[in-house]
C-alpha positions, 0 to 999 in steps of 0.5 A: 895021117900021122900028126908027123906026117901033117907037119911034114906037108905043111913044112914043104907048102909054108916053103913052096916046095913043090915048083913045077912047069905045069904047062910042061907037065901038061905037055908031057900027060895033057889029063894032068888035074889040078888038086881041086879037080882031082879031089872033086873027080877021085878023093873027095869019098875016099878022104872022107872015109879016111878021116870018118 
């Protein structure tokens, strides 16, 4: 990741940007995961062979 792009992300979660109604988003796709859980399922390899 770019040090741009680092800056970008931390810029948007210092502020909180990223507001959703989850329990509405649940609604609409009810396999909808947390971050944790989607890292710990699907990323968790593939960020580490990103930053390796």
């Amino acid at each position: 990741m770019s040090h741009d792009s680092a800056d970008g992300l931390q810029w948007l979660s210092d502020r909180r940007a990223f507001k959703g109604d989850i329990d509405a988003l649940r609604a609409i796709h009810p396999a909808l995961m947390s971050f944790g859980t989607g890292l710990h399922r699907h990323g968790a390899q593939q960020l580490k062979q990103l930053l390796n």
